[in-house]
Phi, psi and omega in degrees: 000132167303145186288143147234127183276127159244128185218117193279132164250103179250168195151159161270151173344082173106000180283004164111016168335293242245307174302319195274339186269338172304329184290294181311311175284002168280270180001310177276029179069349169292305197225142172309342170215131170289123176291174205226111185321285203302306191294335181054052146234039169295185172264316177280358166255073187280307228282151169302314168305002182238356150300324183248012155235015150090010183229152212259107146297321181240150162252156197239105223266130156216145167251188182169159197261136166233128176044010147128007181248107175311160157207123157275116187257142183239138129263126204271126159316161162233004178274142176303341172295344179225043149317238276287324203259002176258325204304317201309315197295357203293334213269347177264024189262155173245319162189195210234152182230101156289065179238169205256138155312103172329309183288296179298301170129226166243145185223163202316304209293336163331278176343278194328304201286323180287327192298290172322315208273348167301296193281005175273347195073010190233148218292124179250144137290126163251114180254109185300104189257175178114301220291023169232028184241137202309140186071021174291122168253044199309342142317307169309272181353313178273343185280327169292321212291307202273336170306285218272324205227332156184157162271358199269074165189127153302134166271137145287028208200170135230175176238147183242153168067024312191119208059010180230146173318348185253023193298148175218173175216148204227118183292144168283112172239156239229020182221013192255050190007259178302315194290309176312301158328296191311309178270009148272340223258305149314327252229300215287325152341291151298298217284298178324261262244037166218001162202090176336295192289339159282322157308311198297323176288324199278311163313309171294253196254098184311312207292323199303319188286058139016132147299329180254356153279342183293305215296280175316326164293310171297027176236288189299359189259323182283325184289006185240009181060027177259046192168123187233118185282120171281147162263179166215135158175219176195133221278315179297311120015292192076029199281178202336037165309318203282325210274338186290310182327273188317001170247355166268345179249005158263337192263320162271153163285128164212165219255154166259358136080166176331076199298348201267342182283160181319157141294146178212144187183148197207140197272127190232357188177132176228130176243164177256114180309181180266036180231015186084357200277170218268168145225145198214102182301122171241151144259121163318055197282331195213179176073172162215155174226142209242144186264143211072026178269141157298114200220135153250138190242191192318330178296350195097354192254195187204145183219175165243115169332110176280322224180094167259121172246124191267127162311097173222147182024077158074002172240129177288104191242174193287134144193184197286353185209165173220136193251178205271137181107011203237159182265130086288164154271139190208146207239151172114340193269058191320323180267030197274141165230181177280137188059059172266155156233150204245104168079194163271113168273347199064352169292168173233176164258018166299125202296119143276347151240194181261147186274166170336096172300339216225154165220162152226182185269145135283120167236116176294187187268315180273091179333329160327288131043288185298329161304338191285330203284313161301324159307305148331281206271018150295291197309328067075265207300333192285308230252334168212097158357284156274025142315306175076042190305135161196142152314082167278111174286304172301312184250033161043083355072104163271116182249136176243157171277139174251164170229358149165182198290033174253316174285328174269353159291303211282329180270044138276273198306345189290308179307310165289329200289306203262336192233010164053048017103329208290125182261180175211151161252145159274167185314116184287134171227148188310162180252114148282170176215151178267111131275139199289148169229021173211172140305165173198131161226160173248082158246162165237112185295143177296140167072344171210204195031043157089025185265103137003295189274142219263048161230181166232098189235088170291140161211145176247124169243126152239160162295160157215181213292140151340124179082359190278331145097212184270056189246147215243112194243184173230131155195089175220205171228142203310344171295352198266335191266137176294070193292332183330305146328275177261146170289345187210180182284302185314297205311311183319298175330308198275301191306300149339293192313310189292321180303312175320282191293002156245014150262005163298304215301347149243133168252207192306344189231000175103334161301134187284147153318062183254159176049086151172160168251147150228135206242169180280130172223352172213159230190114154191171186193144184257121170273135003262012184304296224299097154266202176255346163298012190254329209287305187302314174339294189291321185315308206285290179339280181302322186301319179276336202291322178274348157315281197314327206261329164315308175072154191235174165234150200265130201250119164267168172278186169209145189246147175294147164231159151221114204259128152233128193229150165304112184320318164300324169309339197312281183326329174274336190286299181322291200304321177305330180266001182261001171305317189267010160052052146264156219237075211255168170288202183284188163255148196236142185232115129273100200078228170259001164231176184225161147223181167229163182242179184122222213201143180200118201313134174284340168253052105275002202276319207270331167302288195303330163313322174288337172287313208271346159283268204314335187277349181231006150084010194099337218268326218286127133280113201252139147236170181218163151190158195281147200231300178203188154258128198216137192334135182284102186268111183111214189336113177274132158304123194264103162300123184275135161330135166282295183240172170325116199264123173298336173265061209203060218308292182329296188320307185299318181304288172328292178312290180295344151276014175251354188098017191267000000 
């Protein structure tokens, strides 16, 4: 059976992503000419918007055979406004292509990207693009990549001509005399130090360590994501394209996991056909699934396969079945959303990056409008997830989440482009979070003091440590629980959790609930009246009332920043950030330029962003990214309510016994 590769093209913004996969399918023979970013005729830049601003929105799946290995290519955005849409692709990948500009270097999106996929493990290639464009360094360049992004990397290669159209690269072979030397002699270097019985050889006998034993080990240390070989060349050109190829099928993994095993398999991107219908991009790992098959997922539900089309040589084509390594589009699955699983997929639903800092009101221009528009941006909210769509039911409001005005341009212009649309935003504001800053308890005893509901439900609100998230414990005793009800203590357990954390998502200030426990301490109930609808009922009731007596302090986010400036700029530079109340280190000036480094309130970031050319003559270079949440200083900010507010005890009362 042919190796299949799923394989991620990741980067920061404009570092030539989008060129290189254009490049590769010319290389396999899918399209006769390379497209072109600026001209908006690539191939995986389908949306109209993303022909025209020239940048990748969606990520976009083609496959094509390189050297006897299918590869399924995902191309990724690279602007930090569509993290959430590189977070989906991380969890179907075998492996990664990281590239980096000659010119530019390495940049915040760069970090950011490298970080993950190190901590993800999963074995990356880096490729230096670029390299025929005027102010290309590939030294600089490799020496920031082992500063910044691992010192575990090697060139494979060397460049020539470097800033000129005729720049090339010349793969390292074990016949390239001085240079050849230098890069075995580096090659055995790296690898003895990620493996004791190869140093243990290299000691007893230098000689004994094969070129071809150097060569085969640096194929296993990068598939284990301990070792990453850089390329250098250029994707427009096409200058060391070919030397990447031999080094993704030689150098990566991929995997076909079982055909004959259960299905297991995970929805990475979900879209809308042209008849409005759901489409739901998938990955196999094991197993296989068939069209008119019945399938179930992870939510507890079930559909039936309508239609699969498998990514193969450059297309999506029809067929009855998609087998375990292959990538499909698969039709029928009206209630799927991104990150549903089919089986055990092993994948989770863990964030690798931080969600969405900023929100803003969708308001359309024509009150008419408004229904299409919830509509519009549900569909929207399917296709990205932390868009996070919600509803102010008292001032009938829509809000959505940002990670910045980049994003929110693109769903403006989406609206008018795909759904005829036009809108306006209200002032984009930081997203807080509550953290608790005391104990707090609660009970409603079954019978008395006016508790309606035919339970007993205690709860302890405590803090816990930053980053610690939700977490929900019992302590109470098993007679208290309405096992009649629930089948087991654990489901009991999961039914509290869940009702908690979606009465978290407002605390005392409107703000979701985060870094705390809260555990259960009191329990009780009369069989058989006694449902579980009693239970979830009250669980709200009790939860805020020990909120309250806990008290929360209201948190913004805040973004890491690092600034490079013309140094004579210094003096202009200081007063702008503490007016947006970032907070910077010393500065450190080299020459004629400094940077600085610190912490800046994320709904300053986009002011300083705006600013930051007059105060540097234009020169200043900013990156960010969100770092942490830290106490809201002066006004604490107030979120309006969604929902049914439990601490309204009547209010609350009234509704949830009328059935609302």
């Amino acid at each position: 059976m042919a190796r299949t590769l799923n394989l991620g093209i990741v980067a920061h913004v404009d570092a030539g992503k989008t060129s290189l996969t254009e490049r590769l399918l010319h290389l396999a023979g899918v399209i006769a000419q390379v497209g072109s970013v600026d001209a908006g005729s690539t191939q995986t830049d389908t949306l109209e918007l993303e022909r025209r601003r020239g940048i990748t929105i969606r990520s976009a799946v083609v496959s094509f055979v390189l050297d006897g290995v299918t590869v399924n290519l995902i191309d990724t955005p690279g602007h930090p406004d569509f993290i959430a849409e590189v977070e989906r692709v991380l969890g179907v990948l075998d492996g990664a292509v990281l590239v980096v500009s000659a010119v530019e270097g390495v940049q915040a999106q760069t970090r950011v990207l490298m970080r993950t996929l190190r901590r993800l493990r999963i074995p990356t290639l880096i490729f230096v693009n670029k390299l025929d464009r005027g102010g290309a360094d590939p030294d600089r360049v490799l020496a920031a990549i082992a500063d910044t992004l691992t010192p575990a990397v090697i060139a494979m290669g060397a460049s020539h001509d470097a800033g000129t159209k005729a720049a090339r690269f010349e793969p390292y072979d074990d016949t390239d005399g001085a240079d050849g030397t230098g890069f075995r002699a580096g090659l055995t270097d790296l690898l003895t130090g990620h493996d004791e019985d190869l140093l243990a050889a290299y000691v007893e006998d230098e000689a004994a360590l094969s070129y071809q034993r150097l060569r085969g080990e640096l194929g296993a240390q990068t598939r284990q994501a301990l070792v990453h070989p850089v390329f250098f060349g250029s994707a427009v050109t096409g200058a060391g394209v070919d030397a990447l190829v031999a080094g993704i099928t030689e150098l990566l993994p991929g995997r076909e996991g079982d055909p004959d095993a259960p299905p297991a398999g995970t929805v990475f991107k979900v879209e809308r056909g042209p008849a409005g219908e759901k489409v739901a991009y998938l990955r196999m790992f094991s197993g296989s699934l068939h069209a008119r098959e019945q399938v179930g997922f992870n939510r507890g539900e079930s559909a039936k396969i309508t239609a699969i089309r498998v990514f193969d040589h450059g297309a999506a084509v029809q067929r009855t079945s998609v087998t375990a390594g292959r990538i499909a589009k698969v039709w029928g699955l009206s209630d799927v959303r991104i990150g549903d699983t089919i089986g055990v997929s092993g994948t989770t639903g863990d964030h690798h990056f931080a969600p969405p800092t900023l929100e803003t009101v969708v308001v359309p221009i024509d009150a008419a409008d408004k229904g299409r528009l919830h509509v519009a941006l549900t569909q929207l909210a399917e296709q990205d997830p932390l868009i996070n769509l919600r509803q102010d039911d008292v001032a009938q409001e829509l809000y959505v989440s940002l990670y910045g005005e980049v994003q929110k341009e693109v769903i403006e212009a989406t609206l008018a482009l795909e759904y005829g649309i036009d809108v306006t935003f209200r002032e984009t504001t930081p997203i807080c979070v509550e953290r608790p800053v005391g104990t707090g308890t609660a009970v409603e005893v079954l019978g008395k003091d006016g508790n309606p509901f035919l339970s007993t439900v205690g709860l302890r609100v405590e803090p816990a440590p930053v980053g610690a998230g939700v977490r929900v414990e019992l302590d109470v005793k098993l007679e208290l629980i309405p096992l009649y009800v629930f089948k087991s203590v654990e489901e009991f357990r999961q039914a509290v959790r869940n009702t908690v954390v979606d009465t978290l998502r407002q605390g005392l200030h409107g703000w979701q609930v985060t870094d705390c426990v809260v555990t259960l301490t009191d329990s009780g109930y009369v069989s058989p009246e006694t449902t579980a609808g009693d239970v979830r009922k009250l669980v709200p009731l009790v939860l805020m009332s020990a909120l309250g007596q806990a008290g929360t302090e209201v948190c913004e986010p805040v973004h890491r920043f690092r600034l490079e400036f013309p140094a004579d700029t210094l003096g202009a530079v200081l007063p702008l950030l503490g007016r947006l109340r970032a907070v910077p280190g010393a500065p450190l000036v080299r020459g004629s330029s400094g940077v600085l480094e610190g912490d800046v309130p994320a709904a300053m970031v986009h002011e300083l962003q705006q600013n930051l050319p007059a105060a540097t003559r234009g020169e200043g270079v900013l990156e960010s990214a969100f770092d942490h949440h830290e106490p809201v200083r002066g006004t604490v900010p107030i979120r309006p309510r969604t929902d049914l507010n439990p601490l309204n005890r009547k209010e609350y009362l009234l509704h949830v016994l009328r059935g609302v």
